[in-house]
C-alpha positions in Angstrom: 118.9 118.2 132.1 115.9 116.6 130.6 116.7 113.5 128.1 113.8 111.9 125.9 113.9 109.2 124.0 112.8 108.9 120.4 112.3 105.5 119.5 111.1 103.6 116.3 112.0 100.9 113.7 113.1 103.7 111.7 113.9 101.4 108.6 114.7 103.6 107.0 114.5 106.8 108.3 112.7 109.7 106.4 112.3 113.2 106.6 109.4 113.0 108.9 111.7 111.3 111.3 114.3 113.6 111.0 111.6 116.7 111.4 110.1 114.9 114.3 113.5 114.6 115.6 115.0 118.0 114.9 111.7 119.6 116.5 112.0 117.5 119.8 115.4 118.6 119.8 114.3 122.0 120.7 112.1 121.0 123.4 114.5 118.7 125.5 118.3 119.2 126.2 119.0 115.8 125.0 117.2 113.3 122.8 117.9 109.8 122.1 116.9 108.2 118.7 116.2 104.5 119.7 116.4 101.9 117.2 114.4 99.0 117.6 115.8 95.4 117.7 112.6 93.2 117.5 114.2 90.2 116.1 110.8 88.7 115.1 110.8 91.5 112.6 111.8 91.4 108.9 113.8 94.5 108.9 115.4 96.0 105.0 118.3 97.0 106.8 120.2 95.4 109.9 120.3 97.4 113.2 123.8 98.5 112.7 123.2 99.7 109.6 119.6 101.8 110.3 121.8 103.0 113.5 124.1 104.5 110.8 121.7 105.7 108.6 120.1 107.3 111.6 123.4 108.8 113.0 124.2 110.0 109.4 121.0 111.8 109.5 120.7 113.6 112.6 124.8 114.7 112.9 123.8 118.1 112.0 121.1 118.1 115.0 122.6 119.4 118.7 121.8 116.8 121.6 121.3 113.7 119.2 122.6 110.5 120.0 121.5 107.0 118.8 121.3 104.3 120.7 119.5 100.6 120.3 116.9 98.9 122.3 117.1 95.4 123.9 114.0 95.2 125.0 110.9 97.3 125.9 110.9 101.0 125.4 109.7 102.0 128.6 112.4 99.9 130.5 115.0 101.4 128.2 113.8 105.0 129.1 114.0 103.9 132.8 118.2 102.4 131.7 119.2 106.0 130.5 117.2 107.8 132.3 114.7 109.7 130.3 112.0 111.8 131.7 110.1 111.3 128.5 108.8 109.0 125.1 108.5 111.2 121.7 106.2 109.9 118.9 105.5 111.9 115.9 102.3 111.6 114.6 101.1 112.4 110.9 97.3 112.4 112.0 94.3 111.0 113.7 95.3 106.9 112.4 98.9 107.4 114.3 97.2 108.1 116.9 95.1 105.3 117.1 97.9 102.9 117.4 100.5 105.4 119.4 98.1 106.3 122.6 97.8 102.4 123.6 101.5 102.2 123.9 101.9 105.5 125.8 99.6 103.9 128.0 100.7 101.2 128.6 104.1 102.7 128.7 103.4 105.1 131.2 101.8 102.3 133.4 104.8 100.0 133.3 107.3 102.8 134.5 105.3 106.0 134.9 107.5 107.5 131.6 105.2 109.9 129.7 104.7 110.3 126.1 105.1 113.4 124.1 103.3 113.6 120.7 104.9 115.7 118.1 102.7 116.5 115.0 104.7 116.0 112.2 104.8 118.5 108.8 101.7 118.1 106.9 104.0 118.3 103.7 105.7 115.0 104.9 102.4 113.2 106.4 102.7 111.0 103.4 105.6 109.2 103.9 105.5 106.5 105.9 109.3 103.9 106.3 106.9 101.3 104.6 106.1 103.3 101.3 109.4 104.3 101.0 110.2 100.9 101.1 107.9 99.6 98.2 108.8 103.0 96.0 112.5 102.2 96.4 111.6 98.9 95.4 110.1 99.3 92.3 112.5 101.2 91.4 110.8 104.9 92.2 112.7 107.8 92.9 112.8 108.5 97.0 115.3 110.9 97.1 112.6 113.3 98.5 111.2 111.5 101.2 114.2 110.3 102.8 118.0 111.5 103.5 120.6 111.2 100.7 122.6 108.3 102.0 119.6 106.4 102.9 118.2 106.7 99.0 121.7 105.6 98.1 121.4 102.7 100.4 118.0 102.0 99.6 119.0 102.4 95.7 121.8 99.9 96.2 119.4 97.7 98.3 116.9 97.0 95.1 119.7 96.9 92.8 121.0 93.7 95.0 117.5 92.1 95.2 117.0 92.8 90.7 120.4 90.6 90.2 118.9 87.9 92.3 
């Protein structure tokens, strides 16, 4: 059984996650979405609730689980077992930033890292964008799941009655 190991801020998650997701699904008999706990990040949502989100998301997607990581990715992988790190990548600036991490990833535990190319028609939308539509009050209920606009929705509403 091979198990890989999706990981990512994923706050929030968007289509381009879920593609990503739904298409490494079909490569490995088990995938684990990994939410990232940095607590030295700002995060819009709390783990628990992006864990939700995320779970919401991907119920429809065979061999999904969520799970959370304490600490480094590649130790994590090396905890459940995974033969295997998937990225998606929306082009060449991904890229950039994604190969010294597989690197360095690969060195601290040998784990590889898989790049998935995500849809051109959802290269545009990035967690961060999302963010500052959903903000200003834009509509996002394209570039990310139904629940998560809601949330986001509710999210800005909360910060305008401040």
């Amino acid at each position: 059984m091979t198990l890989a190991v999706c990981p990512g801020s994923f706050d929030p998650i968007t289509l381009g996650h879920v593609d990503v997701i739904r298409r490494a699904s079909m490569m490995f008999d088990e995938i684990i979405v990994a939410i990232g706990a940095n607590p030295g990040k700002n995060y819009l949502f709390s783990v628990i609730e992006r864990a939700d989100q995320v779970r919401e998301a991907v119920k429809e997607i065979p061999g999904v689980r969520v799970g959370v990581i304490p600490g480094l990715v590649a130790e994590y992988c090396v905890t459940v077992g995974a033969s295997a790190i998937v990225k998606g990548l929306r082009g060449a600036a991904d890229y950039e930033g994604e190969q010294a991490m597989a690197l360095m990833n690969r060195h601290l535990t040998g784990t590889e890292t898989v790049f998935v190319m995500g849809d051109p028609n959802l290269g545009h939308i990035a967690s961060s964008l999302v963010k500052d539509v959903a903000n200003h009050g834009g509509d996002v209920t394209d570039l990310v799941p139904e629940h998560v606009a809601q949330a986001l929705a509710a999210r800005a509403a909360i910060k305008e009655n401040r």
